[in-house]
N, C-alpha and C positions, 0 to 999 in steps of 0.2 A: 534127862532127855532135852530140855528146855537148852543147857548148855552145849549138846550135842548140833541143835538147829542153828541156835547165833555162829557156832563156829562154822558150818555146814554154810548157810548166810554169809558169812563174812569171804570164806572161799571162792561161792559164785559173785560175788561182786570184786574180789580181787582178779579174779580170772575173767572174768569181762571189762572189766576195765584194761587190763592187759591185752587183748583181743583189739580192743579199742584202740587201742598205743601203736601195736603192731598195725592196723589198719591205713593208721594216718601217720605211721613214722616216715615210710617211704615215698609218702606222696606222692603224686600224679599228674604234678603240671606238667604239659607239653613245650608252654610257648616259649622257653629258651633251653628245652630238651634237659633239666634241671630238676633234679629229684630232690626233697628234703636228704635221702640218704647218700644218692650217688650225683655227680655231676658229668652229666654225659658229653664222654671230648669227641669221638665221634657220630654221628647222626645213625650208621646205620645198626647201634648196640640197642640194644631194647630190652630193660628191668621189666622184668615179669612180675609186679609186687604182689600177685593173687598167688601164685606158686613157685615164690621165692627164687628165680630163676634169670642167669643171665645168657642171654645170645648174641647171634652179631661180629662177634667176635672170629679175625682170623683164623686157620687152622696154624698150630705149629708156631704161635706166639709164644715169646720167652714170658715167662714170670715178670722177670722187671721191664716187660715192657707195657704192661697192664694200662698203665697213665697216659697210653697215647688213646686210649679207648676209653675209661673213666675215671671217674677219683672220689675222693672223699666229699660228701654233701657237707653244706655248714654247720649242720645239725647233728656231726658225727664226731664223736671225742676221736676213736682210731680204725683203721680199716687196716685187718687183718688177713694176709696174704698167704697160702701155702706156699712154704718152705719147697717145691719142684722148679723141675727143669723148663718144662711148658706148663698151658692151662689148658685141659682135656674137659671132655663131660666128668662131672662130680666134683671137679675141685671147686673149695670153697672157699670164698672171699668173707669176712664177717664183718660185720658192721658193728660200733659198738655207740649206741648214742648219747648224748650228754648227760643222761640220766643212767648211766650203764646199762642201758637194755641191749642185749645183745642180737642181731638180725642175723641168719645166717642163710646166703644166697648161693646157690647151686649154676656151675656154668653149664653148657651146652652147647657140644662142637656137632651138630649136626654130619649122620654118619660115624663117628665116636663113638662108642660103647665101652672102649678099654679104658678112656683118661688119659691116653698117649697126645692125642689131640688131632691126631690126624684118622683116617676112614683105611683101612689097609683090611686084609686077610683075617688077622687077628680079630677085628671088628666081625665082619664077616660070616666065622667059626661063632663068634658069642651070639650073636641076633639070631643063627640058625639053633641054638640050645634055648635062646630064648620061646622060638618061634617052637620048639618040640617040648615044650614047658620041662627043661633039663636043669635051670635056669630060671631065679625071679628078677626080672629089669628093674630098677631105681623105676622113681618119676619121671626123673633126668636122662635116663637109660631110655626111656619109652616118645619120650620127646623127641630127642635127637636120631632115632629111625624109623619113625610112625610117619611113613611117608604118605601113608591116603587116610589119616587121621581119622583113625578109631579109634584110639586110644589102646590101642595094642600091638604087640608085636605077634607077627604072623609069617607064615612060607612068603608072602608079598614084598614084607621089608626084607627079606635073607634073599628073593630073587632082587631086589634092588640093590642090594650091596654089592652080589655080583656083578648086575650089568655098570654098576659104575667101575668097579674095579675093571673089569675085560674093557674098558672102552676109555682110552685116554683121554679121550676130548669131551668126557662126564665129570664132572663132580659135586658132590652135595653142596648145594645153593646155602651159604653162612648166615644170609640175610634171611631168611624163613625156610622153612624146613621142604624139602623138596630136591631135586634133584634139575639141575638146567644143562 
């Protein structure tokens, strides 16, 4: 039993200590927009390091053009890129840091539900299965159409999908989530 508790012991202090690493990998300095993990190229992308999350980012960006938006921190051995065409909601960038701990960060194309990267019909069709619970959303998935931030997807986000689709001169706002 006694060997059962040190090992039990040794667990919760490897897993909080871990917790800890994770906390303070990605850091949080603003003043030159410079993550321990990422280094932000442009101003208006925003690391989510509580819910592993990245935004801000264009619709309908190629893969290799990831670098005009961020890049690897100095704290990061390698950053890990999916292998696609664009970067949609879900795809995942990984961060691996000098100690190999690995971070793994979720994008979010506002509008986006498929991973296509762009807001279309398709999106549309899935928020409304979301919204009739046919269908469970990611995190990532509930972020990027939670337009009156509940934290849920509802008939409100699939009537938003619509009126931005039927209306050319809408489109879901990249910089926070919303619709301009």
């Amino acid at each position: 039993m006694k060997k059962f508790a040190a090992i039990a012991l040794a667990l919760i202090l490897a897993m909080s200590t871990m917790f800890a690493t994770v906390a303070s990998a990605a850091g949080t300095t603003f003043g030159n927009l410079s993550f321990e993990g990422f280094k932000i190229v442009d101003p208006d992308v925003v690391v989510d390091v509580e819910n592993m999350l990245i935004y801000g980012l264009d619709t309908a960006i190629p893969t290799a053009d990831l670098g005009k938006y961020l890049e690897k921190g100095d704290n990061v051995r390698e950053m890990i890129v999916p292998d696609e065409k664009y970067l949609g909601t879900g795809s995942q960038i990984i961060l691996i840091d000098n100690d190999d701990v690995p971070y793994v960060f979720e994008i979010v194309i506002f509008g986006d539900v498929t991973g296509d990267s762009v807001s279309d019909v398709l999106d549309a069709a899935m928020v409304n299965r979301f919204a009739n619970d046919h269908a469970k959303p990611s995190k990532a998935e509930v972020i990027a159409v939670d337009t009156n931030y509940d934290g849920a997807v509802t008939e409100a986000e699939y009537q938003e999908q619509i009126n931005v689709l039927a209306d050319s001169t809408k489109d879901f706002d990249q910089k926070k989530n919303g619709t301009n």
